[in-house]
N, C-alpha and C positions, 0 to 999 in steps of 0.2 A: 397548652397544658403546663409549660414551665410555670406562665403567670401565675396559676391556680395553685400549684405547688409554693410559687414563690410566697404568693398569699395564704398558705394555711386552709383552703379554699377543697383539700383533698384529704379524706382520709390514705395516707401513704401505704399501711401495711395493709388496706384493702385492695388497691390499687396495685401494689405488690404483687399481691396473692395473685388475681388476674390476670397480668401481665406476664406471671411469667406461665402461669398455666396455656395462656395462648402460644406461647414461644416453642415449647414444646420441645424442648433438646437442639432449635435448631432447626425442625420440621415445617416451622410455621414463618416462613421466609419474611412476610411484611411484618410479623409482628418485630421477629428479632431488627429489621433496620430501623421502624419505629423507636424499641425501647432502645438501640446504641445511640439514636440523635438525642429522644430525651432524657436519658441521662447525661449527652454530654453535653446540650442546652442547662441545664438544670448544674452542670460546675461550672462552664463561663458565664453565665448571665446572673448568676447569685451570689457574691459572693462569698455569703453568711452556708452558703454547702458548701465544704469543703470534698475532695473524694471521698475522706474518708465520711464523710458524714453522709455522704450518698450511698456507699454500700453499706452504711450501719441501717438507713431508714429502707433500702430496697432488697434486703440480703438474697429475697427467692428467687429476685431477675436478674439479680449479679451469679447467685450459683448458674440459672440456666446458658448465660451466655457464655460463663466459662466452659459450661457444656457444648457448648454450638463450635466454641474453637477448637474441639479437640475432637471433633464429627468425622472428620476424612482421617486421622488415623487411629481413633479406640472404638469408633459406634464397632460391633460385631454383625453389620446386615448388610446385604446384599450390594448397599450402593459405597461399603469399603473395600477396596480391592486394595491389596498389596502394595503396588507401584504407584500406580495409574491413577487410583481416588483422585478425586477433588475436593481439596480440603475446602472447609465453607469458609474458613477464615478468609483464604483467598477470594472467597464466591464473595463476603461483605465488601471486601478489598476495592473486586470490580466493582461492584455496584455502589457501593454505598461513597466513592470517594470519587472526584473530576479528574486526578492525577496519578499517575503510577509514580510513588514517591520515590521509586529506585532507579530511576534514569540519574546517569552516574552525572555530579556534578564538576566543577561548574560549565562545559561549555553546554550549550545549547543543540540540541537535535539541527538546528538549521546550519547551525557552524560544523556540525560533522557530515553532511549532508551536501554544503560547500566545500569541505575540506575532500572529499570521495570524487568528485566532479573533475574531468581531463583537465591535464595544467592548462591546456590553452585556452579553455574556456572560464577555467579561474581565474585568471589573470585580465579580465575585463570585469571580474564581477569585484561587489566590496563586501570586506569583512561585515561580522555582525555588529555593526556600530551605526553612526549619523551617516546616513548616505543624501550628499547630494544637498546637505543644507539643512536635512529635516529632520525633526527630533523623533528620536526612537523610542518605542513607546517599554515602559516599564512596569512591573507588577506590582509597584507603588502609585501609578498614574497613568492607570486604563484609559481607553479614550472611554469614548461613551457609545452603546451599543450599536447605534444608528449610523455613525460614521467607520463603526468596524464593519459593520454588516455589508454597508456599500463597498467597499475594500473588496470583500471574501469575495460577494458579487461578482465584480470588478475582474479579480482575478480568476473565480470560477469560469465567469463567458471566456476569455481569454482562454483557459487552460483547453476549454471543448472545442474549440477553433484550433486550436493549434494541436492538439494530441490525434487529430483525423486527418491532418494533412500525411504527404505521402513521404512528407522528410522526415516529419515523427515517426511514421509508423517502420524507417528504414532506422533512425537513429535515436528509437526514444531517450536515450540518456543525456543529448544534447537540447533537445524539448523539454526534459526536465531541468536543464540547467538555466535556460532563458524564463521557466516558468517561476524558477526559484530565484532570480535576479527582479523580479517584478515584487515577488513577494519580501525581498528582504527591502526593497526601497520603500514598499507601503508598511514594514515593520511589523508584517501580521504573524514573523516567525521568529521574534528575537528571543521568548524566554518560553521555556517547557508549558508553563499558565495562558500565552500567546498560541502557543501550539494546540494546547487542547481546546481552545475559544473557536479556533480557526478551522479545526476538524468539525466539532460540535457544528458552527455554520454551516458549510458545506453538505452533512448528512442531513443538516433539517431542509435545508435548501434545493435538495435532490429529493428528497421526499416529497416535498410542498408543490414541485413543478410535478410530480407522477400524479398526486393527489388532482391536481389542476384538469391533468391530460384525460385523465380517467373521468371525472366527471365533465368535460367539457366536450369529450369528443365520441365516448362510448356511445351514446346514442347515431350519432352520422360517420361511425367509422365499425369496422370490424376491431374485434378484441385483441387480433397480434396485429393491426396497425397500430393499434396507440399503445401495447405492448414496446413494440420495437422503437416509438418515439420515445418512451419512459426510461427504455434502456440505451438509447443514446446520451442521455445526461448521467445515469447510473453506471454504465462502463466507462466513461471518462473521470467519471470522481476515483472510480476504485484503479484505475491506469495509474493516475497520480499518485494517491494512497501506497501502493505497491512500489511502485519506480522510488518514492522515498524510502520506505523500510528496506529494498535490495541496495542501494548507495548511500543509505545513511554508514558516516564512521567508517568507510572501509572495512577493514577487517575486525573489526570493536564487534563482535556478535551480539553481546549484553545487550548497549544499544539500541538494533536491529528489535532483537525480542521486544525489548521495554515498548518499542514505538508501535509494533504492533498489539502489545496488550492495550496497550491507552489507544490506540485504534477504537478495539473490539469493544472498549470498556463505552467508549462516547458512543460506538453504535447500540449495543445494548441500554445503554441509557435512553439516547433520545427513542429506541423502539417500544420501553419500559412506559414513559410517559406517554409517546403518541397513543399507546394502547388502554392506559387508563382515560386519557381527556377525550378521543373518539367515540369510544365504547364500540358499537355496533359497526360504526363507519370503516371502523378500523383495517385499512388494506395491510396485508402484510408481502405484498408480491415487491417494494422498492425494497424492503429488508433482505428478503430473500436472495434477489438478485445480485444486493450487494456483498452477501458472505459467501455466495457461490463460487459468485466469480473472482472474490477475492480469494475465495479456499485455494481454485482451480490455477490463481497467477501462484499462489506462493508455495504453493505445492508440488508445481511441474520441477522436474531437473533442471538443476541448476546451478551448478557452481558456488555461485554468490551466496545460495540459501541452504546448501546441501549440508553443511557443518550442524545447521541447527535446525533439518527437518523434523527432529521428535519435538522441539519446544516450539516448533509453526504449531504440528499437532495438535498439541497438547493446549494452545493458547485457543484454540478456534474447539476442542473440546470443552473447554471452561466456559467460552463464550456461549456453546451451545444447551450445557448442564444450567447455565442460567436462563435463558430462555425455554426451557422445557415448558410440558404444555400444561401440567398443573401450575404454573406462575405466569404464563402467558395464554389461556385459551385462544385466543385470537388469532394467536399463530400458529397452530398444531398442523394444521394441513401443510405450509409453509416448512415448518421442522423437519414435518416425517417427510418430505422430499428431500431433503437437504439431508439426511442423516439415512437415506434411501438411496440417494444419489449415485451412479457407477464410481463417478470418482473418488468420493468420498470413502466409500464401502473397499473401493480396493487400494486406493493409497495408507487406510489404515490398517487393513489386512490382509496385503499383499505385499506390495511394498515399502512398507516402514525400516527403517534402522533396526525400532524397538519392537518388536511384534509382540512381547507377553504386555507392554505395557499399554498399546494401542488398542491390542484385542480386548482387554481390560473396561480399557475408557469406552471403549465404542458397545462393550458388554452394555456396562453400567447407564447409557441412550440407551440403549435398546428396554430396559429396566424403568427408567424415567417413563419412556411414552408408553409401557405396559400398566406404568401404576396411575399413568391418566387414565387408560380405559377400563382399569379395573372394575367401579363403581358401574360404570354401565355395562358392563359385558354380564353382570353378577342377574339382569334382569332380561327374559325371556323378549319382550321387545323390543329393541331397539331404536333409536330414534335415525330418521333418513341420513343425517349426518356423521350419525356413528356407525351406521350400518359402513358407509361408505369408508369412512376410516378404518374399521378393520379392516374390508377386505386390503388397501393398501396396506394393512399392517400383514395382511400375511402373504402378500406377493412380496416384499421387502424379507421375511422371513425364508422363503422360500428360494430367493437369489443366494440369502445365506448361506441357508441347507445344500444347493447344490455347487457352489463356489468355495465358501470355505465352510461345510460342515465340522470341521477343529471347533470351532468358537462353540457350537451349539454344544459340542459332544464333552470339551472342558466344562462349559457355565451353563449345564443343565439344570443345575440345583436352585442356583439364585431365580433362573429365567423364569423356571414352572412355582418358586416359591410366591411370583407375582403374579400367575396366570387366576384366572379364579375355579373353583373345581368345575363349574357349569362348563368352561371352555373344551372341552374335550379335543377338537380338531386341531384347533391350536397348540396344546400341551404334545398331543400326540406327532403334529409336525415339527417341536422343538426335539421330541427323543426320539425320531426315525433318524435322526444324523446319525452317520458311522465314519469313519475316518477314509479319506482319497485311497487310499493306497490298500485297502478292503475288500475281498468279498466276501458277500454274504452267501451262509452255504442257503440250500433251496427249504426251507421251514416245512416245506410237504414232503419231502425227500423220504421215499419208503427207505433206505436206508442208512438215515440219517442217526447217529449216535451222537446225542447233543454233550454229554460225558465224557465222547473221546478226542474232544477236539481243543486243539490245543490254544487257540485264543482263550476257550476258557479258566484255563489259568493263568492270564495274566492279568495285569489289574488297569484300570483304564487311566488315563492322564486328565488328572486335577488340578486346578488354580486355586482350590476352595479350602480356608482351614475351618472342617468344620467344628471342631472341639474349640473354636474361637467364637462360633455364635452360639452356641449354647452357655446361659450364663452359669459364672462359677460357681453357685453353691449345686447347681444341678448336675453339673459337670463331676463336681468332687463326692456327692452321692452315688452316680452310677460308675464313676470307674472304683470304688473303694466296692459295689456288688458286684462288677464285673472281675475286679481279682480277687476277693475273697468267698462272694456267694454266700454271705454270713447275715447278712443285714434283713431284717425279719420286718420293719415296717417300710425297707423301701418301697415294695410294690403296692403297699397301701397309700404311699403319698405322691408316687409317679404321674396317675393323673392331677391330679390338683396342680403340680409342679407344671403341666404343660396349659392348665386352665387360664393364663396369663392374657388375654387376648391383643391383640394387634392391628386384629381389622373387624372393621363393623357388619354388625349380626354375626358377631362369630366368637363362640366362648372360648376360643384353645385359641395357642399359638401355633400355629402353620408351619411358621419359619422353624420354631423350636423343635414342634416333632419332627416335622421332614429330618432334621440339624440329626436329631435324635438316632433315627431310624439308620440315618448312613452311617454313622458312626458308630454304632453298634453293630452293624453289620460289615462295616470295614475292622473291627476288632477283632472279631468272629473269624472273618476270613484270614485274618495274621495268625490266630491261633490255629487254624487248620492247617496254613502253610508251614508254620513252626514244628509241627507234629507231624511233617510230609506225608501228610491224607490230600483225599481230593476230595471233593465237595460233594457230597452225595446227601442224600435223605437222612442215612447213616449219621452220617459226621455231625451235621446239625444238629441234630434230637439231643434232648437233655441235656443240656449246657444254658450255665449264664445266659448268653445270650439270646436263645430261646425262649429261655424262660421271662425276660422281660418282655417278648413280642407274644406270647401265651396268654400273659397277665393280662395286657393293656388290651389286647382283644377281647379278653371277657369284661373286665373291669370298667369298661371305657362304655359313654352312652355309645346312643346310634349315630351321632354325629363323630365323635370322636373315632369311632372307629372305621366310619366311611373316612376320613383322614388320615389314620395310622395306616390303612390299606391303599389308599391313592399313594401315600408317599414309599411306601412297597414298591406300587407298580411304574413309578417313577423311573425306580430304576434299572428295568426290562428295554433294554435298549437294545442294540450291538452288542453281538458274542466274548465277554469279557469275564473277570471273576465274581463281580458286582451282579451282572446280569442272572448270571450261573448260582449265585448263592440265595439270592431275593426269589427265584422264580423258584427254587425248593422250598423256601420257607412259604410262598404262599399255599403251595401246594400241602406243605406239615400242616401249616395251619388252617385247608381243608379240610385236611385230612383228620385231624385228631380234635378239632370242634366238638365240644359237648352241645351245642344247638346247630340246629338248620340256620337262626339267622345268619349267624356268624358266615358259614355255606352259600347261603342266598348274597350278603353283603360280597364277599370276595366275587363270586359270578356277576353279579352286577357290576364291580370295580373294571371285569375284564369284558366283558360283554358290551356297554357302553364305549367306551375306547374301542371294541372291533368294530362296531355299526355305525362310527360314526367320518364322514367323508377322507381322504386318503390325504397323506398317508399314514403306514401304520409301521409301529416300532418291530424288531423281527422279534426280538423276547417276548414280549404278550402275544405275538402270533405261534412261539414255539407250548407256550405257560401252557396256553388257554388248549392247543392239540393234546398234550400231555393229558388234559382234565379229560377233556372228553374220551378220549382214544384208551385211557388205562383204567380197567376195570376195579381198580383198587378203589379209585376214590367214587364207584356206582351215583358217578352223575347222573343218571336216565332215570335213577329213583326214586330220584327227591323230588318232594312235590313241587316246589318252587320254578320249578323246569316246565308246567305244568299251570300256573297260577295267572299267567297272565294272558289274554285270548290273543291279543294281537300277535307275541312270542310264539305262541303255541301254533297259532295259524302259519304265520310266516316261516318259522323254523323247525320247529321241532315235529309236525302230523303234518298231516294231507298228505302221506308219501304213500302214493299208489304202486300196487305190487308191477306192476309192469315198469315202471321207472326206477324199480330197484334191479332191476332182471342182472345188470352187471354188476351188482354188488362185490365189493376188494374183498375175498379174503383174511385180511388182516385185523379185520374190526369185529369187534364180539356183536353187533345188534346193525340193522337197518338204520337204526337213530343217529348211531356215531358217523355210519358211512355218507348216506345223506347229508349232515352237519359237516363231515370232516369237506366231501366235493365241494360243499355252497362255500366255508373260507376258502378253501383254494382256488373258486374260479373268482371272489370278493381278492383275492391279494393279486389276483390277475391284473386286474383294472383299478386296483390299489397303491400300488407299489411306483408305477409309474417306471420313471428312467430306471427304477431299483429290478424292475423286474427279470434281469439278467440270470436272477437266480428261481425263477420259480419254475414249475414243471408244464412246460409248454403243450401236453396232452389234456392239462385241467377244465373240466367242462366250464363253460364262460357262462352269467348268470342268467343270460337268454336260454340256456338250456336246461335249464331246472325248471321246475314245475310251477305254471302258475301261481303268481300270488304270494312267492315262496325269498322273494327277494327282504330284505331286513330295511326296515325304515330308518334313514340314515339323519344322524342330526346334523343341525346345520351352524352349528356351534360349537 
């Protein structure tokens, strides 16, 4: 492409235009490495472009990369978090470069490395100069690939012989010191450019014999015998690997990190290309094995590594936000193990230094591999591959939910802003999380006062600013109607301001209302608290803040408002002030509906989320009793309760008078009692380990009436 540019051979400002619309903020990963080589081929090899004459002729793909640098801390969406982000500039950093340019100079990783090593055993080895007669090789006068390769070889077989014996495995630091005296005589560690030649080999070299194993033997051997042969040469590369990054530089930490970023960086490279020149062939089980087990050395306790266990993290986070499965599909099953993994899952959210910053990173994977599966989840069948990937995606979710549901119950907002609305099961196991130290009162509880309990006044713990994703001009419209209530075409342009889209077949921004919805109703609630009310029917009505969730429900198509009302019930979670103020307003806005659809759309919102597989949030279980059970808002008379036969069969009729004979007192009709037993023997076999709190007299749905069980989705 330079040539063609160099020759006049390209319309530029077409090309321009193009290039940077592919780039896309930053979004579009190959295009942005693409257009940083060719513009920076296009100033060394011309020298008739000056830079500045490069960004005068490309201006669109100069603005968008300046956009791409500044991704991890101003984009406002879901994959910038506070601390923890991964800024892409770094993400180019790795990938797009062979060297980590901040390895402090001048000595060499191999000189600090010897200089860490017992004096006894340094005082037999030699500096990093001519050892022995032979000249050292330099980053002016490489050898040539053929006689390095033999070298790495060379030293490779040697290191795997020697790193299994029984002396290594009592004093690896002396194994590495004899491994490191071989490598400074063959010269393949004297300059930082040496060092990363020398890694590069050895990964492809470990790859190439798995590649070998696996085709050569998988037919006349079982899968974990050529397995365990594969990971004989792949634990001994990462033995190495590690024993240098914990003894490099002694206490020099910098170092230490530097060595394992240029690690990470040449293994993500060489897995970058194996995965484009294979295609199909493409294993990804020697990758895997190798950052497992590299996670699991550098991560254990340790003394040597304990100073700088957030930036181990953090480096093996980056490494992993690049490999995600929208830039690498080949390795998605690979990933979600790896980012599934017990260790992983609990040294970042368990035991970390930094817990708000790991819970963060490890948020923002969980986000990555959601917005792989978006596109296919969005479609009723599934393919055998993705089938299979979800469910690993929601046993991974589910270890969550019961070990650290914190993360779920903080980064609800972003998690469901990526689920697609079809997911229901899913959405609804990210908002059953409640916090360890919780219980839930029993949601069937005849004397349950959901108003006098005092979780519900407190507010739940956030990571999220959401008046940061919502853009400015939108932002400075609705807080100028929320404190003055003056502004006459706000609610005329409110929709249109959300009509932005973000994701495909889909007119409105997702991200933006959800953004919207909490933050209007986290206002709501400060003003109620300010004016020492409690949260009641009452308090809500006629206010600002209602008044713009009034509007957009009429205003708003069918689509939009099946969206304004998902992101509602969103946030019906665990007993909190959130939970407590959303689950009135759905109810207002049953309630005071000038149409049935409106009526029908909110029933649907909560009915779908209750029928579909376990588990289920306790707020949509308290919301949806309220509708039914309180005669105010004459659920039973709408026809819509009525309109669909399957409903109608399974839920609402067929209830013979003798199955009613115990009918509760408490319910104004046969309809609500019936409906109220069926959710409560459904949250029986629901709720799972959560069931501590439901009413253990609840009839189970084997004793309801034929036919009468709800058709459960499986999605």
């Amino acid at each position: 492409m330079d040539l063609l540019a160099k020759h006049m051979l390209i319309q530029m400002n077409v090309y321009d235009q193009n290039l940077a619309m592919l780039i896309d903020s930053g979004s579009n990963f190959e295009a942005l490495i693409f257009a940083q080589r060719f513009l920076k081929l296009l100033t060394l090899n011309n020298p008739t472009h000056s830079r500045q004459a490069v960004s005068e002729s490309m201006p669109l793909t100069m603005e968008q990369l300046a956009k791409a640098q500044q991704f991890g801390q101003n984009r406002p969406t879901p994959e910038s978090f506070a601390t923890a982000a991964v800024p892409l500039s770094n993400e180019v950093a790795l990938i797009g470069s062979r060297s980590v340019t901040s390895l402090p100079p001048p000595s060499t990783i191999a000189d600090r490395v010897h200089n860490s090593l017992p004096a006894t055993l340094v005082a037999s080895m030699p500096l990093s100069g001519p050892v022995g007669g032979s000249t050292h090789l330099r980053g002016d006068n490489m050898e040539d690939g053929a006689e390095l390769q033999s070298k790495v070889e060379m030293i490779l077989r040697e290191w795997i012989q020697l790193c299994y014996t029984p002396q290594a495995q009592k004093e690896p630091q002396q194994a590495l010191a004899q491994i490191v005296h071989v490598m400074h005589e063959q010269g393949v560690i004297s300059t930082d450019e040496m060092i990363t030649r020398f890694f590069r080999l050895c990964t492809e070299m470990c790859v190439d014999v798995s590649y070998r194993l696996i085709k050569n033997d998988v037919s006349s051997h079982p899968t974990t015998v050529v397995r365990q042969r594969c990971y004989y040469t792949l634990d001994a590369f990462v033995k190495l690997t590690c024993l240098m990054i914990k003894h490099s530089d002694g206490s020099q930490y910098q170092t230490k990190i530097n060595l394992l970023k240029k690690v990470l960086n040449i293994i993500t490279n060489v897995l970058h290309l194996d995965h484009e020149v294979r295609g199909t062939d493409f294993h990804s089980m020697p990758y895997q094995r190798i950052l497992i087990i590299m996670f699991n050395e550098l991560t254990a306790p340790d003394p040597t590594l304990d100073v700088i266990s957030w930036h181990i993290l953090e480096a093996f986070g980056q490494a992993l936000f690049i490999l995600q499965p929208r830039r690498v599909p080949g390795f998605a099953y690979a990933w979600l193990d790896i980012i599934g993994h017990r260790n992983f899952i609990g040294r970042l959210l368990k035991e970390s230094a930094e817990p708000m910053k790991t819970a963060a990173m490890y948020t923002q994977l969980i986000i990555c591999h959601l917005k792989f599966l978006a596109p296919f989840l969005r479609n009723i069948q599934l393919p055998k591959s993705i089938a299979m990937m979800y469910k690993g995606t929601l046993r991974v979710l589910l270890v969550i939910l019961h070990d650290f549901p914190e993360l779920l119950c903080e980064y609800h907002i972003v998690i469901c802003d990526t689920i697609p609305p079809n997911c229901v099961q899913l959405r609804n196991l990210v908002l059953s999380a409640y916090p360890k130290n919780m219980r839930l009162p029993d949601p069937f509880g005849s004397n349950l006062k959901v108003d006098s309990l005092l979780e519900m006044t407190q507010e739940p713990k956030m990571n999220i600013n959401m008046a940061a994703i919502i853009p400015p001009d939108l932002r400075t419209q609705l807080d100028d109607y929320l404190n003055t209530r003056s502004s006459v075409d706000f609610h005329a342009n409110l929709p249109s301001l959300l009509q932005v889209s973000n994701i495909a077949g889909s007119k409105y921004n997702t991200t933006v209302m959800n953004a919207v919805v909490i933050y209007v109703g986290m206002r709501a609630i400060q003003a109620i608290h300010e004016k020492q009310q409690c949260i009641t029917m009452t308090t809500i009505a006629h206010t600002a803040y209602m008044d713009i969730f009034q509007n957009l429900a009429v205003s708003l198509c069918t689509e939009g408002r099946y969206l304004l009302f998902n992101a509602i019930a969103n946030q019906l979670r665990y007993p909190n002030s959130h939970t407590h103020y959303f689950s009135c307003t759905l109810l207002y806005l049953f309630l005071e509906a000038n149409t049935e659809v409106i009526q029908e759309q909110i029933t649907r919102i909560l009915f779908e989320r209750l029928v579909a597989l376990r588990p289920h949030p306790w707020g949509l279980l308290i919301t949806f009793i309220e509708l039914i059970k309180n005669p105010s808002y004459s659920f039973w008379k709408h026809e819509f309760v009525r309109c669909a036969p399957e409903i109608e069969r399974h839920c609402f009729i067929n209830i013979q008078d003798d199955e009613l004979a115990t009918t509760d007192d408490r319910f104004p009709n046969h309809e609500s009692d019936y409906y109220f037993r069926l959710f409560q023997s459904v949250a029986n076999s629901c709720m799972g380990s959560n069931a501590r709190h439901i009413n253990a007299n609840a009839p189970h749905a084997s004793q309801l009436p034929a036919g009468s069980s709800p058709q459960t989705i499986q999605q």
